[in-house]
KOLDREN-279269 format. One record per residue: x, y, z of N, C-alpha, C, O in turn. Coordinates in steps of 0.02 Angstrom, whole numbers, padded with zeros to 5 digits, always signed. Example, Ala and Ser with C-alpha at 12.3 -4.5 7.8 and 13.67 -1.06 7.14 Angstrom:
<gubas>
+00660-00284+00390+00615-00225+00390+00660-00165+00390+00712-00166+00423
+00642-00112+00354+00684-00053+00357+00645+00002+00394+00670+00057+00402
</gubas>
This chain:
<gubas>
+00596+02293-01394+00583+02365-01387+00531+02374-01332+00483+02336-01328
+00542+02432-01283+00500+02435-01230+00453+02486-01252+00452+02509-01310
+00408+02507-01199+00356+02580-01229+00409+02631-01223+00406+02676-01265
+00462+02634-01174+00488+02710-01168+00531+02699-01237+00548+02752-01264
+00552+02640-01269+00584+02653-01312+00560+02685-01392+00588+02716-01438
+00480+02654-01378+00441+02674-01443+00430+02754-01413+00440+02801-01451
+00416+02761-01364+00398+02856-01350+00472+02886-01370+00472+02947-01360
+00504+02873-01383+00576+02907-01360+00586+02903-01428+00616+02951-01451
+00562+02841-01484+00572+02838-01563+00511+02897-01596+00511+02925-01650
+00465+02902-01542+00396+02930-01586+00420+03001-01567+00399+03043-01606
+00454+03023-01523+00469+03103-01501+00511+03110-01558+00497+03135-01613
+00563+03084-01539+00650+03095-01589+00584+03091-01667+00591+03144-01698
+00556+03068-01685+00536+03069-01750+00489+03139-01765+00502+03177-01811
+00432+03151-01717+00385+03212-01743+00399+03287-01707+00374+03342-01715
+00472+03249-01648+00479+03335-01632+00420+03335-01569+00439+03376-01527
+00375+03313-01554+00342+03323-01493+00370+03306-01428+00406+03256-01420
+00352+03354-01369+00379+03315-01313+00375+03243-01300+00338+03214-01340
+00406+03199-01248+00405+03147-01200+00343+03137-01212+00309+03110-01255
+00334+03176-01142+00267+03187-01101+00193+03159-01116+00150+03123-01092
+00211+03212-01187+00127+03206-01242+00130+03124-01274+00083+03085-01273
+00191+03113-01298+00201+03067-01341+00180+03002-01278+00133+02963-01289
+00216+02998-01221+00194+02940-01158+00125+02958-01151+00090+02908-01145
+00089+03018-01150+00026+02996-01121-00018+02973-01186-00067+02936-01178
+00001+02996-01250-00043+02958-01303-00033+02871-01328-00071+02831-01356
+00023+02869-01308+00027+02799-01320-00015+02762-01275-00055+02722-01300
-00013+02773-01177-00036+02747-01141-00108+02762-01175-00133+02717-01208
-00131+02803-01170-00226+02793-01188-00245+02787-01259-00297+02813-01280
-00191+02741-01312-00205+02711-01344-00193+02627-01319-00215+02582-01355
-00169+02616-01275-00167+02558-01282-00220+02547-01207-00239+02492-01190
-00234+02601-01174-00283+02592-01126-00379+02583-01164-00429+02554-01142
-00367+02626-01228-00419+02615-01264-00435+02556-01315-00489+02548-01344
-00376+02514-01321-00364+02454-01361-00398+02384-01291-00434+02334-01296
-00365+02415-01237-00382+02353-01178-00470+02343-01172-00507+02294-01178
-00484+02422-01157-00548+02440-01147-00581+02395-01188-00612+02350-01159
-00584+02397-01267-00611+02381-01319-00614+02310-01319-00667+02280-01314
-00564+02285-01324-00544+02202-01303-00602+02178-01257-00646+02139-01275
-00596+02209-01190-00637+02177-01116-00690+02181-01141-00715+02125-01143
-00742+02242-01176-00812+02246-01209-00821+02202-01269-00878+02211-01292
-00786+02157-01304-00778+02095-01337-00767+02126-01409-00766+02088-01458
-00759+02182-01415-00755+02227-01474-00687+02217-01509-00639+02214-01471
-00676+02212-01562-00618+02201-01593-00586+02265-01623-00622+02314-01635
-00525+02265-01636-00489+02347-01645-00432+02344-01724-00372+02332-01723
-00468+02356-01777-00436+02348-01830-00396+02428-01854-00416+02486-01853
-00328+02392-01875-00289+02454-01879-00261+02436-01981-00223+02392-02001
-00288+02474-02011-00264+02449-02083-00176+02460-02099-00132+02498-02081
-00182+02422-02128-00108+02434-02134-00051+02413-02063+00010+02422-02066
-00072+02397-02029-00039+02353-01968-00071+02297-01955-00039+02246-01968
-00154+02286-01920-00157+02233-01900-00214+02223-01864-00240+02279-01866
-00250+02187-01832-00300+02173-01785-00296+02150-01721-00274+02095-01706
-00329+02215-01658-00329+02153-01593-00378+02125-01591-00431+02157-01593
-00378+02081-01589-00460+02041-01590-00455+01997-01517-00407+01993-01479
-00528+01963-01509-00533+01921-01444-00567+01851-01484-00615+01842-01522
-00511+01808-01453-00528+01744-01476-00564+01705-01427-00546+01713-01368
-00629+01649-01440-00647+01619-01390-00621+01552-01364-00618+01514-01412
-00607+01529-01324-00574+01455-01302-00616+01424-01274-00645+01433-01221
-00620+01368-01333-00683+01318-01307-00656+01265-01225-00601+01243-01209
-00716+01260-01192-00709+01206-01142-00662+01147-01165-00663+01109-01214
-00612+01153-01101-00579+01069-01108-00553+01037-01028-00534+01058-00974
-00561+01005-01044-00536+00959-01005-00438+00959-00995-00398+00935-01035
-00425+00990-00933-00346+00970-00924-00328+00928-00857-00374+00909-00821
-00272+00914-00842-00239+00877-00808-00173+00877-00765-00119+00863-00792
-00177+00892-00698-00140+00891-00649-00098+00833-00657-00124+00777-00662
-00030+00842-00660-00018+00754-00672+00022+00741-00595+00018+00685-00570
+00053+00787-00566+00088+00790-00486+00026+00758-00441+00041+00731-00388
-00038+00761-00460-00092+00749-00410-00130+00709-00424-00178+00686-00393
-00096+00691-00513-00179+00635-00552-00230+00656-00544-00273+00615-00527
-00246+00716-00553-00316+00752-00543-00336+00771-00628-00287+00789-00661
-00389+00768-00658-00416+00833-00690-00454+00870-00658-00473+00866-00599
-00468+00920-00710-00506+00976-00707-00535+01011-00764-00496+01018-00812
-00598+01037-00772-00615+01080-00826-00602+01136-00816-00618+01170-00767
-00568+01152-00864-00547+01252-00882-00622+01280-00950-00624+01271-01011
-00667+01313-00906-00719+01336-00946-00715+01371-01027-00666+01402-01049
-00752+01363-01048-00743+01429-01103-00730+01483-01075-00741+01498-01017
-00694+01526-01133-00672+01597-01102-00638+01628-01170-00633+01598-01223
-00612+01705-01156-00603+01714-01212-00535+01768-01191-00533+01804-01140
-00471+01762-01255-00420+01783-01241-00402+01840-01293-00429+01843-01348
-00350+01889-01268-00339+01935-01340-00296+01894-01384-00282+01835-01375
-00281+01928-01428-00235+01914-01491-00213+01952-01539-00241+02007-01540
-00180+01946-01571-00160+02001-01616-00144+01969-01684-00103+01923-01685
-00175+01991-01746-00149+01975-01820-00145+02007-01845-00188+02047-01863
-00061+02003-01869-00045+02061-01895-00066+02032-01993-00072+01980-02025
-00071+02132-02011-00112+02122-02075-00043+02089-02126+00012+02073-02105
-00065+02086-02189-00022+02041-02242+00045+02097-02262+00104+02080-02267
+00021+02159-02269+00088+02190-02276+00140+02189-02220+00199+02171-02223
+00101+02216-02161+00156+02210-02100+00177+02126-02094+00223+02120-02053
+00163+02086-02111+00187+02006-02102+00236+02003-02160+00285+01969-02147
+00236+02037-02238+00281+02038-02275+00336+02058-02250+00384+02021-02243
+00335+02127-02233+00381+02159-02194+00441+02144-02152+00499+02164-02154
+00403+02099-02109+00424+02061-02063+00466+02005-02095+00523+01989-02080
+00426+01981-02140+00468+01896-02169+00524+01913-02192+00575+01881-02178
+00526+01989-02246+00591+02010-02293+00646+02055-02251+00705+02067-02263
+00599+02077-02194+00649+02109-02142+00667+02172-02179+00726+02183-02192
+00621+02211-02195+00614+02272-02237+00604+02324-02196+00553+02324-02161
+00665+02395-02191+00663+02442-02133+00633+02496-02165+00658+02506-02221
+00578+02543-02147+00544+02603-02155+00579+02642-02116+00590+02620-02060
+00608+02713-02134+00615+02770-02103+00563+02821-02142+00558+02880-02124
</gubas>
């Protein structure tokens, strides 16, 4: 599923234009990025968490060049989804 397809599911469902429905999705997920980069985590009940995970220092390896290299700590998004939406998912259970 793409975003125009979720705007196009979220219109057809509440009756609001396109328009409104594309620009609220975009500055929710522009306010989810935001939140992420400031190391802040974004809990949604009943769906799920974006959180930022940290990745410890390691050591990797070029093998075309026999080189290593260290890739620093750093920290990546992620997403876990909560225990109902993962039920959901496992039993393949449709909400209208």
């Amino acid at each position: 599923m793409t975003k125009a397809d979720i705007v196009n599911e979220i219109a057809k469902s509440t009756g609001i234009e396109k328009v409104n429905v594309q620009k609220t999705v975009e500055t929710f997920m522009e306010v989810v990025k935001n939140s992420l980069s400031s190391n802040k985590n974004v809990y949604l009940r009943g769906f799920g968490s974006f959180i930022v995970k940290k990745r410890a220092k390691k050591t990797a390896r070029n093998i075309s060049k026999n080189t290593t290299l260290v890739i620093p700590e750093h920290n990546i998004p992620a997403f876990k989804p909560a225990k109902v939406f993962s039920n959901r998912v496992k039993t393949n259970v449709k909400v209208k």
